[in-house]
C-alpha positions as CSV (number, residue, x, y, z in Angstrom):
1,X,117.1,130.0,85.9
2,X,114.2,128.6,84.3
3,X,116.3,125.3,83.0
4,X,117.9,124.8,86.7
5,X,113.7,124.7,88.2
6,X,112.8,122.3,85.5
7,X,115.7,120.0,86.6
8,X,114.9,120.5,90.3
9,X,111.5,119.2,89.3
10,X,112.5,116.5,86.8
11,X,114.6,115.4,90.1
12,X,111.8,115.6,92.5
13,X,109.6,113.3,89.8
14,X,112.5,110.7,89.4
15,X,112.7,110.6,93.3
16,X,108.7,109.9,93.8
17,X,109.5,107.4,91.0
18,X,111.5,105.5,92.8
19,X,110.0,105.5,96.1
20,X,107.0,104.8,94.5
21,X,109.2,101.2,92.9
22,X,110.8,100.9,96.3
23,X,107.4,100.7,98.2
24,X,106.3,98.1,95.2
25,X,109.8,96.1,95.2
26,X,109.6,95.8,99.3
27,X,109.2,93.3,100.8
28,X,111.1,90.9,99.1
29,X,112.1,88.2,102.1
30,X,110.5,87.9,105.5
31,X,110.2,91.2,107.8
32,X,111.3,90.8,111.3
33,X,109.5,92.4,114.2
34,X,111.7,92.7,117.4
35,X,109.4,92.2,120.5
36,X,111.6,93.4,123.5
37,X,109.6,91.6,126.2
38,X,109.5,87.6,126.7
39,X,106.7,85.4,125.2
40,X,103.7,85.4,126.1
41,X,103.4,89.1,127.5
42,X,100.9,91.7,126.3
43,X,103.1,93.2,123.8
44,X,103.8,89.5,122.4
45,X,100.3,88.6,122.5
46,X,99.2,91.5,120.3
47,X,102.2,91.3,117.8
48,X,101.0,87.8,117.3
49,X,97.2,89.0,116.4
50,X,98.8,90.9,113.6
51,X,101.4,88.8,112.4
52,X,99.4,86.0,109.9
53,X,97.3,89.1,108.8
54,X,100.2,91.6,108.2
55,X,102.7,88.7,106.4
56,X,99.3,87.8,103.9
57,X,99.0,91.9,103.6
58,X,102.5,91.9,102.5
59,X,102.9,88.7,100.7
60,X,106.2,87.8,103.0
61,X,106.4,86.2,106.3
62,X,106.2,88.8,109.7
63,X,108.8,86.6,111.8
64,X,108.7,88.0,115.6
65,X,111.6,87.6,117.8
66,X,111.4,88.2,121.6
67,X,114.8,89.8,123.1
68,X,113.4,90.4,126.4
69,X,115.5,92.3,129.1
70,X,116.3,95.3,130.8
71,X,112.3,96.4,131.0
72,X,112.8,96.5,127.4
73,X,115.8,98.3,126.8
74,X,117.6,95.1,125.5
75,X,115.5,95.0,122.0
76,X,114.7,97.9,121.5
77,X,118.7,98.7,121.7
78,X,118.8,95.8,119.5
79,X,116.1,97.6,117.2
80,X,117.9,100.8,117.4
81,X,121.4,99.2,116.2
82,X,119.8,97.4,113.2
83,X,120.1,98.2,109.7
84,X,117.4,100.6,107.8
85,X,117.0,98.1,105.5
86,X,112.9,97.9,105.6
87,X,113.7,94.1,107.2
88,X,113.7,95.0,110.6
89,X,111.0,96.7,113.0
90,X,110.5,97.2,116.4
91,X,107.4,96.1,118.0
92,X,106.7,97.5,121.6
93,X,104.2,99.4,123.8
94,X,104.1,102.8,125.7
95,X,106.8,102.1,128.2
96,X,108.8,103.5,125.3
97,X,108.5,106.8,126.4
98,X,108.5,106.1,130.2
99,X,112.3,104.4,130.2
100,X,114.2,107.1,128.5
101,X,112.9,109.0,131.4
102,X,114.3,106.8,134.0
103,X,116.9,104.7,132.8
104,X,120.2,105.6,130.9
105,X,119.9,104.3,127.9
106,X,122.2,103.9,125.2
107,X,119.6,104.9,122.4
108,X,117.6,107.8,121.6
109,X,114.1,107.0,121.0
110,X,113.3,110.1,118.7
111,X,116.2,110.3,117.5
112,X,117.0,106.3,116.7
113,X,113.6,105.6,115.5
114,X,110.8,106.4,112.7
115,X,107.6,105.8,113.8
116,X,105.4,103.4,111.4
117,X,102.0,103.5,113.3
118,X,99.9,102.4,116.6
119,X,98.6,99.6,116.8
120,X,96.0,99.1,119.5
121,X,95.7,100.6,122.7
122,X,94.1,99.8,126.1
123,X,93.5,101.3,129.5
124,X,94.9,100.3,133.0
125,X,92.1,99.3,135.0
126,X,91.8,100.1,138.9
127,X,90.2,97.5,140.6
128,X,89.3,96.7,143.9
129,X,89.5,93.6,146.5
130,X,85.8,93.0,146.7
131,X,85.9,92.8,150.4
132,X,87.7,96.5,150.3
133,X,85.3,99.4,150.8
134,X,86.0,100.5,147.5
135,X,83.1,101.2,145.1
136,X,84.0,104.0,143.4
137,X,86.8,106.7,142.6
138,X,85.0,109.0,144.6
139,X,84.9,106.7,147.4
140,X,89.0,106.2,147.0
141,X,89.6,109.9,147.1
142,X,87.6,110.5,150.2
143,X,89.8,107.9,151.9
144,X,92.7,108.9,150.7
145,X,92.0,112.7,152.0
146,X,91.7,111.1,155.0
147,X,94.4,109.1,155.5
148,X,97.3,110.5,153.0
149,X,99.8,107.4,152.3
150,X,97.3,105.1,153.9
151,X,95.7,103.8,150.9
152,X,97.8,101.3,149.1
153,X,97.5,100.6,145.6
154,X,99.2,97.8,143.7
155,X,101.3,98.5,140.5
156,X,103.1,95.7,138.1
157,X,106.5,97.3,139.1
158,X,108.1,100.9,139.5
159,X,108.2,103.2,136.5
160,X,105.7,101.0,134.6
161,X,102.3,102.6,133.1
162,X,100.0,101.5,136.0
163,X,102.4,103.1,138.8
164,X,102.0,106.2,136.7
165,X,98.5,105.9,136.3
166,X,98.3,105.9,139.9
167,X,101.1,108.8,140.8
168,X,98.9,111.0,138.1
169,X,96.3,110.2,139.9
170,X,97.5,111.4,142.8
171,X,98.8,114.8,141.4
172,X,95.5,115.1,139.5
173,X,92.9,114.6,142.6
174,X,95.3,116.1,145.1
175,X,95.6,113.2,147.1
176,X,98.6,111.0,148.1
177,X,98.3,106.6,147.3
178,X,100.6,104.8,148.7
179,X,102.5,102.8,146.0
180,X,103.1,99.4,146.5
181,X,105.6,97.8,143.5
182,X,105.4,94.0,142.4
183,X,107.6,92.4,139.7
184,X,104.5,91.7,137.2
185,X,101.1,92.0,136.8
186,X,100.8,88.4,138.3
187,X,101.9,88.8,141.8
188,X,100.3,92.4,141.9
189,X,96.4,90.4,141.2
190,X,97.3,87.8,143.7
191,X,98.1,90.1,146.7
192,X,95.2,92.3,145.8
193,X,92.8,89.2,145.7
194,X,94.2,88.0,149.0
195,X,93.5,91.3,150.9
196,X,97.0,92.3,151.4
197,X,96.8,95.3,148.9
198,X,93.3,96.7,148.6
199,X,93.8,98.7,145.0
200,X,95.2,96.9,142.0
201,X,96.7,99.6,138.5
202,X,97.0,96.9,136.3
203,X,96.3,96.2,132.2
204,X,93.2,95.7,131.9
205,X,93.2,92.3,130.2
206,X,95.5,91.1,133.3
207,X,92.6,91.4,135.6
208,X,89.5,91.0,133.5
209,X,89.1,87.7,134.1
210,X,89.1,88.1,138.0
211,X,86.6,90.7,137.2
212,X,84.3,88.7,135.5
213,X,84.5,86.1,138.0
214,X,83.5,88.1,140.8
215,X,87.1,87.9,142.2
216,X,88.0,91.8,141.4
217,X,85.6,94.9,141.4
218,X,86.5,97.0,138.6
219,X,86.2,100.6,139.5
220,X,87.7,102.7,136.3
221,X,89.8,103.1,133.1
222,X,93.0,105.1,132.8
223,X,91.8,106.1,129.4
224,X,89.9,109.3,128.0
225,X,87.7,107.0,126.1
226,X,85.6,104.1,127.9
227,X,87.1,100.3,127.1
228,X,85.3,98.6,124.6
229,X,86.5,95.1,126.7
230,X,84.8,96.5,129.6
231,X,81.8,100.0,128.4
232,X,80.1,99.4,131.7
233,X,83.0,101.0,133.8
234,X,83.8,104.4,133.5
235,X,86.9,106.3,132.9
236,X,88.7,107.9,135.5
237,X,88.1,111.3,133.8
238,X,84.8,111.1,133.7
239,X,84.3,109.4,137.3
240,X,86.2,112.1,139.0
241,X,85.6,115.6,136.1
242,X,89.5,115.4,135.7
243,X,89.2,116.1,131.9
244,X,93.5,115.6,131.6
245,X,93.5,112.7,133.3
246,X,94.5,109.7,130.8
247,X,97.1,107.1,130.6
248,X,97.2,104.9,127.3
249,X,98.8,101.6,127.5
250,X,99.6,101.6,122.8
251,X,101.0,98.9,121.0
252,X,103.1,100.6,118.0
253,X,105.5,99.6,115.3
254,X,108.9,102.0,115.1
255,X,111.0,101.7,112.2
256,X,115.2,102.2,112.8
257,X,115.8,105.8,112.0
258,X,117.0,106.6,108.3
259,X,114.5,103.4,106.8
260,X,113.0,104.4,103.8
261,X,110.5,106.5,103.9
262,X,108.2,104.8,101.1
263,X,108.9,101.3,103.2
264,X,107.4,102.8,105.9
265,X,104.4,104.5,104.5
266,X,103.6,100.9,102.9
267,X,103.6,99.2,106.3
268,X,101.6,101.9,108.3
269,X,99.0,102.1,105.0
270,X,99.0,97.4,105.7
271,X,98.6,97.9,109.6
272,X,95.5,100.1,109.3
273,X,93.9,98.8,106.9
274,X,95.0,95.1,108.9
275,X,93.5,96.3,112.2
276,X,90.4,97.4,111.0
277,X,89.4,93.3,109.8
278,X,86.6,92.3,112.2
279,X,88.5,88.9,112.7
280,X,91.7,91.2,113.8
281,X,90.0,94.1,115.6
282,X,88.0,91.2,118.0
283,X,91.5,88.9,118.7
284,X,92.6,92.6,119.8
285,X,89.2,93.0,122.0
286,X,89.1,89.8,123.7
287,X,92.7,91.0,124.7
288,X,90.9,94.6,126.2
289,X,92.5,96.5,123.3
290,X,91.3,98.7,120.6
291,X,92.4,98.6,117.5
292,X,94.0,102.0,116.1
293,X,95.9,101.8,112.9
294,X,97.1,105.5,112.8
295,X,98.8,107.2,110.7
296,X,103.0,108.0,111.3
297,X,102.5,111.5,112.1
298,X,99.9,110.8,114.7
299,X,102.3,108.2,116.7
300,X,104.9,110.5,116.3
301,X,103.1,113.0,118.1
302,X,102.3,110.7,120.9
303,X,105.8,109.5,121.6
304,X,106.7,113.8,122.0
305,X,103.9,114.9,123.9
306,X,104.3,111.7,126.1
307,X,108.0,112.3,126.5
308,X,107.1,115.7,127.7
309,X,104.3,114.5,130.1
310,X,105.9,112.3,131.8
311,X,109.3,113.5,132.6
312,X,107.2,116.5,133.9
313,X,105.5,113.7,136.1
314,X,107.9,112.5,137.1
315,X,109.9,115.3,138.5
316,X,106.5,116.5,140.1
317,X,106.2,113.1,141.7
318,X,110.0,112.5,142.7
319,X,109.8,109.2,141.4
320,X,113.1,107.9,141.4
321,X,114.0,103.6,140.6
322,X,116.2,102.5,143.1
């Protein structure tokens, strides 16, 4: 008995061994990131922050490819389907755990992925045509008591995080927006700014430019935590003592389930300590996000809980994509 433990621990030393030599020997060639949305696009923009920093972090080159489709679901299928070889990662943001929810899918994504770490996050921001009598969540509310399905907002398309930011809104303050879809953030800020929408749920660095121009009146942030793109405007939360109330737009890096764990650990241990350089962590500001750089666990218990929160949304909310 006592030989068999001391070769069940010899064992468990020879396997730290060579996870330890496998985290030193990785990378050896260039690490791809899959972005599943086209170039240019949020998640693009803030892979491309990280990329120089990350490839001098890890002494190989980060090459990113965009495989856009789908809403998203053509890379990250493509993610899914790669090899666990350490070579390949997916790169995406929270609309990861909204499609499985809405779409049929032909990937699992707990069960197809490991998660590596968050990158940044940022809120949605409601903002209002300034011409709109808008001035304050309290001031939508009201209205919106008044006049149930009167009060239009403006979302970047159906299912996306700022039509959920606005149906949780609605289930949170008891009140009933009525949801106007766009395809994009684009045409969403350009009906709001011509009056034909009054409410835009948009990223926040989609509109923060119209905001600081005068064009848009920001009103609040979808997240817990005030933006530090924008301290001056307060979270919904806070605005209206919802406490629950939060929706977090996160960048994150998933690894294809069965990668090594030791090749994982190394990346999430490079991407905190990467998004924590001032240099990095104001690229990532200018952009409205904040960097976060946490650790595997923690991401992993933000895709569950979020999986759980909003398929019970969206049955609450009937939301159904056409």
């Amino acid at each position: 008995m006592a030989g068999a433990s001391v070769s069940r621990a010899a064992a468990a030393a020879l396997a730290l061994v060579a996870l330890g030599a496998l985290a030193q020997d990785w990378p050896s060639k260039p690490v791809r990131f899959l972005v599943p949305y086209p170039p240019g696009g949020g998640t693009d923009v803030i892979a491309r922050i990280v990329q120089e920093p990350l490839s001098r972090a890890l002494g190989q080159q980060i090459v990113i490819e965009n495989r856009g489709g789908a809403g998203g679901a053509v890379g990250t299928e493509a993610a899914a389907k790669s090899a666990a070889d350490g070579y390949t990662f997916l790169f995406t943001l929270s609309s990861h755990t909204i499609n499985p929810l809405l779409y049929k899918l032909s990937f699992d994504v707990e069960k197809d992925f490991m998660s590596v770490s968050t990158v940044a996050s940022l809120p949605q921001l409601i903002a209002a045509n300034t011409a709109s009598p808008y001035k304050t969540m309290q001031d939508i509310v009201t209205q919106a008591k008044a006049q149930p399905d009167k009060v239009a907002f403006a979302s970047v398309g159906a299912g996306t995080p700022s039509h959920i930011a606005g149906e949780l809104l609605n289930l949170r303050a008891g009140i009933k927006l009525l949801h106007v879809p766009y395809k994009g953030g684009g045409p969403a800020t350009t009906d709001v700014l011509g009056g034909q929408v009054p409410l835009l749920f948009v990223s926040i660095p989609a509109a923060m430019g119209f905001v600081k121009s005068g064009k848009l009146r920001p009103i609040a942030v979808t997240t817990l935590k005030r933006s530090g793109a924008a301290p001056e405007v307060p979270t919904v939360a806070e605005a209206l003592n919802i406490p629950d109330y939060e929706v977090d737009s996160w960048y994150a890096i998933f690894a294809p389930a069965k990668t090594a764990p030791a090749t994982v650990a190394r990346l999430q241990q490079e991407v905190a300590r990467v998004v924590r350089i001032p240099e990095v962590k104001q690229k990532l500001l200018e952009q409205g996000a904040d960097a976060v750089g946490n650790s595997s666990a923690d991401l992993d218990q933000t895709v569950k809980s979020e999986l759980k929160k909003w398929a019970a949304l969206i049955q609450q909310a009937g939301i159904k994509l056409e």
